[in-house]
N, C-alpha and C positions, 0 to 999 in steps of 0.2 A: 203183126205189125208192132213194132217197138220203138218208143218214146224212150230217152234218157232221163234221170231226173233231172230237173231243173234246166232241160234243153231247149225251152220255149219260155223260160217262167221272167216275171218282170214284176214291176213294184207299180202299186199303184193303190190310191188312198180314195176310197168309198165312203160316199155317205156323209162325209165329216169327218172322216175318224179320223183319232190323232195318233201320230208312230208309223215306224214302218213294216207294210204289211208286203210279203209277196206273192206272187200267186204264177202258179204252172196250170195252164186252162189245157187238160188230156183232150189230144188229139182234136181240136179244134179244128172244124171245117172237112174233120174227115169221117168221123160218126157219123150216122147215121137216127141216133139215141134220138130223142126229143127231150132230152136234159143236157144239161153242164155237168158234167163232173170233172174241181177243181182239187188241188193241196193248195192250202193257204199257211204261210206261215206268219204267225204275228211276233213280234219282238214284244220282249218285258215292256209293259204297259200300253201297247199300241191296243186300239180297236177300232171296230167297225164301223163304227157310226151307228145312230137309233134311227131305223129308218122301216116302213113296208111297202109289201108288192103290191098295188092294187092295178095299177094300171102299167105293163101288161101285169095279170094274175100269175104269181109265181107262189112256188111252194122251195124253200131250204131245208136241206138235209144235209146237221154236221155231224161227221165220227172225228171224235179226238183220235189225232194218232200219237201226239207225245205233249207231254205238257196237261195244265191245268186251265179248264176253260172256267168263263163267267158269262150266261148269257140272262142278258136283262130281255124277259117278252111280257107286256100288258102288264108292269108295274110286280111283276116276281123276277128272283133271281134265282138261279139254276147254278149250280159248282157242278163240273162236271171234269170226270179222271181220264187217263186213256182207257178206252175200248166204247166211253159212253157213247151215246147220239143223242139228236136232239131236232124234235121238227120243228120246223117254224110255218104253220100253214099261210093262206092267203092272208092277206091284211092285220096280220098279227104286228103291233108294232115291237122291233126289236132288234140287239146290238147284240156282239161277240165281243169279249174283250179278253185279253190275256193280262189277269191280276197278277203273273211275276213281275217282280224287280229282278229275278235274276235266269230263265230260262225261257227259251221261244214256245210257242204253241203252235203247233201243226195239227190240222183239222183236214179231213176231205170233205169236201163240200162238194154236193149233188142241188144244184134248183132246174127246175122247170115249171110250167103250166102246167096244173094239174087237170089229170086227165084219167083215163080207166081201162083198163087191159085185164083180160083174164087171165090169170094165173092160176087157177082151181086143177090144171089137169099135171103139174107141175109138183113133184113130191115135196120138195124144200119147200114150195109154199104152203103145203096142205101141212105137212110137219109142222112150221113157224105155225099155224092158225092153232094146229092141236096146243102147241106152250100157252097157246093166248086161250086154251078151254073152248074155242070153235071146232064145229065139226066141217071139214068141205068135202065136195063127191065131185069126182071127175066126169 
């Protein structure tokens, strides 16, 4: 199943934030996932607003895809390149913000309710745990 970019994508201002932001929400209503997985793009100086999930519990997951991010969570600030990511767990409070004056920022954004699945029998996962110095057994 193929989505176009920006064939469903629309603008819309979250949280407070100020500029404009847009957002293409993948395959919406047709997953099956128990996440969001979004491209958001911000324009020079727009952001998200300082906001958290508490009620429902959500967890965000950004990968920069182009641009320079800024994200403000509990009072630190994070610069972040393309390729980084960044969690934002439950109740963490915190904002995106794209610091150009002169180039957009495009982020994929994944949230959901955190939750727990096993992933141990799964080589990519057991590989990623060996980087992080864990050992996992299928």
């Amino acid at each position: 199943m193929l989505e176009k970019k920006n064939e469903h994508a629309f603008d819309l201002s979250l949280h407070g934030g100020l500029g404009r932001m847009t957002i293409d929400h993948h395959f919406a209503g047709i997953t099956r996932l128990p996440v969001a997985v979004q491209t958001w793009v911000l324009e020079p100086g727009a952001t998200e607003g300082m906001h958290t999930h508490d009620e429902p519990e959500l967890e965000e997951l950004y990968i920069v895809v182009s641009g320079t991010a800024e994200i403000n969570q509990e009072g630190e600030k994070y610069q972040l390149q393309k390729g980084d990511s960044f969690l934002s767990p439950v109740g963490a409070e915190h904002d995106l913000v794209n610091p150009s004056s002169e180039e957009p920022l495009v982020v994929v954004i994944v949230w959901g309710p955190p939750g727990e699945f096993d992933f141990t029998r799964f080589e990519s996962y057991q590989k990623a745990m060996a980087t992080r110095g864990e050992t996992v057994s299928s």
